[in-house]
C-alpha positions in Angstrom: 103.2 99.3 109.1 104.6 97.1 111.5 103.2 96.7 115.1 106.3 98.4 116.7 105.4 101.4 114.3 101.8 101.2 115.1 102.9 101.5 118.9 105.4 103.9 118.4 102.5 106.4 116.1 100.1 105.8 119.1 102.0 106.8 122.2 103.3 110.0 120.6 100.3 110.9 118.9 99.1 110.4 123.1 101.9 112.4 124.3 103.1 109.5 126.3 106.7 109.0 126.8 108.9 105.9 126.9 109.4 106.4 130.7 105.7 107.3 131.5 105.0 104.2 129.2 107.5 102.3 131.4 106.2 103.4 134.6 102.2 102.8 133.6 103.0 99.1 132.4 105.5 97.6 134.3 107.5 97.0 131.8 111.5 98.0 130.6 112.5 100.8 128.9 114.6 98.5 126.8 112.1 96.1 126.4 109.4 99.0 124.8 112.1 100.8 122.6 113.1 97.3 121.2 109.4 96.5 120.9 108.5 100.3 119.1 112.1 99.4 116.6 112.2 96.2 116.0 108.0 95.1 116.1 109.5 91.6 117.9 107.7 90.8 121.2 108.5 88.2 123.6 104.9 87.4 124.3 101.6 88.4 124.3 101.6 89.3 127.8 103.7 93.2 126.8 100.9 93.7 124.1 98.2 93.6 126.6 99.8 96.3 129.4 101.1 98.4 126.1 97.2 98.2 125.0 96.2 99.2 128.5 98.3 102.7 128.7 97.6 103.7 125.3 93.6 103.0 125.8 93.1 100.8 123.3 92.0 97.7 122.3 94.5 94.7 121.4 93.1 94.7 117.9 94.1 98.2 117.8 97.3 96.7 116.6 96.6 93.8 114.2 93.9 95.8 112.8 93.7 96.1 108.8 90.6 97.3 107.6 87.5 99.3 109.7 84.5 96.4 108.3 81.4 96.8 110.9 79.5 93.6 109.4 80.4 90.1 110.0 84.5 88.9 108.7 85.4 85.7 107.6 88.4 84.2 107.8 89.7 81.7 104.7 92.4 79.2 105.7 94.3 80.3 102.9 94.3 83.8 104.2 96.9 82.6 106.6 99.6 84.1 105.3 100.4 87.0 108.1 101.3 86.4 111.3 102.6 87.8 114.8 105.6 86.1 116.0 106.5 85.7 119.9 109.8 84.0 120.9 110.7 82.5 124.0 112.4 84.8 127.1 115.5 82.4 126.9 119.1 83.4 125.6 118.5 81.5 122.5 115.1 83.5 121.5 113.8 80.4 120.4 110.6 81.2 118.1 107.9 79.1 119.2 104.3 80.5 118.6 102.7 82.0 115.2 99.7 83.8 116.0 97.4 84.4 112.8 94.4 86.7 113.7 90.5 85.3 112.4 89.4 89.1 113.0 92.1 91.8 112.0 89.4 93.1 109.5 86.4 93.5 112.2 86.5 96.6 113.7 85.5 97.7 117.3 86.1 94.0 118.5 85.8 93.2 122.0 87.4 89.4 121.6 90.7 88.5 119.6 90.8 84.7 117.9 93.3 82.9 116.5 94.6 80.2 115.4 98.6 79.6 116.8 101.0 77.2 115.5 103.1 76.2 118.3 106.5 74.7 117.8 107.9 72.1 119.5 109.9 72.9 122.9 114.0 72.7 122.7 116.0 71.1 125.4 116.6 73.1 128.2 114.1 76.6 127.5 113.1 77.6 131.0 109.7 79.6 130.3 108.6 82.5 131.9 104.9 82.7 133.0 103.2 85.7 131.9 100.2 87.1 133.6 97.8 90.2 132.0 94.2 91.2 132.8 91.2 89.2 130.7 90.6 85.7 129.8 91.6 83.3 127.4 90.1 80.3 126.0 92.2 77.7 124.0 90.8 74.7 122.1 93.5 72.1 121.1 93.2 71.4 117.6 96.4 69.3 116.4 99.2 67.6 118.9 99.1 68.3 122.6 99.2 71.4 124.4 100.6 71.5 127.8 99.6 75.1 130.0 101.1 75.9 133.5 99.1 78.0 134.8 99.6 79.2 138.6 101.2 75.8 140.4 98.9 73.1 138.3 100.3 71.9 134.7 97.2 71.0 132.1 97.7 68.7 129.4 95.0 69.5 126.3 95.0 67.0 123.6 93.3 67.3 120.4 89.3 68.4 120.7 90.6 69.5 124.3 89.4 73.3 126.0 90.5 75.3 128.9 89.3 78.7 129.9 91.1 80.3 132.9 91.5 83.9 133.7 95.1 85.6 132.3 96.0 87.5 135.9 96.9 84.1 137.1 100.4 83.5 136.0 100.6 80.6 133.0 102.5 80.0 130.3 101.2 77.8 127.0 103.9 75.4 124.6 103.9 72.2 122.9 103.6 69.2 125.3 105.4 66.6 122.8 107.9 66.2 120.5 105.6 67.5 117.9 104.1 70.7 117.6 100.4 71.7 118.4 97.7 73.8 117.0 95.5 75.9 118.8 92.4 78.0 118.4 92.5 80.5 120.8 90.1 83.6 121.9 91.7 86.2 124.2 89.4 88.9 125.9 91.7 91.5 127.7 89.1 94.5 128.8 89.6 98.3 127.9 
């Protein structure tokens, strides 16, 4: 089951429809019934409010087994992950998110690692801004994060912890792509 699907099962299984959904997060019709069919978001920023109506965690989605004990994560496990594109025309793919904890249940903080791909030529990125906090630790490449008016450049071993209602936006800061670890807390 995709994570459109798992949306989809959740809200009606809540009795919640598209247009309450709409009018609880903020976000388009269009935008939710593309999301629920097709299981492609635009960013991580929908996820979060979509989370927030149902009354669920984030992990609620990504989730693939209930394990209460400790999860570890193999490199070579690597194998599934949640795609966001850009918001321009071109829908430029630019971040693989691969979840460290999709087995852990009950989890309060979502890691993973995200392979970024480098920017194209004229992509005009729009800032997304969600309750919680994130915390991204560069690992390959150079990161570069707007976040409200200042623009941070992370390079590798590099950190930054900010707090997602401020408006930001996070993509490759070279010609080459980057790797990230990243740890996103967006409360209940």
């Amino acid at each position: 089951m995709n994570i459109g699907e798992r949306i989809k099962q959740l809200r009606e299984a809540k009795s919640i429809s598209i247009a309450e959904m709409v009018e609880r997060s903020g976000l388009d019709g269009l935008q939710i019934e593309t999301i629920e069919e097709t299981g492609i978001l635009p960013s991580l920023a929908p996820l979060i409010k979509i989370a927030r109506v149902l009354g669920v965690r984030l992990g609620t989605f990504l989730d693939d087994y209930d394990e209460l004990g400790p999860v570890v994560s193999r490199k070579e496990q690597f194998d599934k992950a949640i795609s966001f594109s850009t918001k321009d025309t071109s829908s430029h793919k630019h971040m693989d998110y691969y979840s460290l904890s999709a087995a852990k249940s009950g989890r309060h903080m979502e890691p993973f690692v995200i392979q970024i791909e480098p920017v194209l030529e004229g992509v005009d990125f729009v800032l997304s801004t969600h309750e919680g906090e994130e915390f991204i630790y560069c690992l390959e490449g150079i990161v570069e994060i707007q976040y409200g008016n200042e623009t941070y450049l992370l390079e590798e071993g590099d950190s930054i912890y900010y707090d997602s209602i401020v408006d930001h936006h996070v993509h490759a800061g070279g010609e080459e792509g980057a790797k990230v670890l990243a740890v996103i807390y967006t409360p209940v």
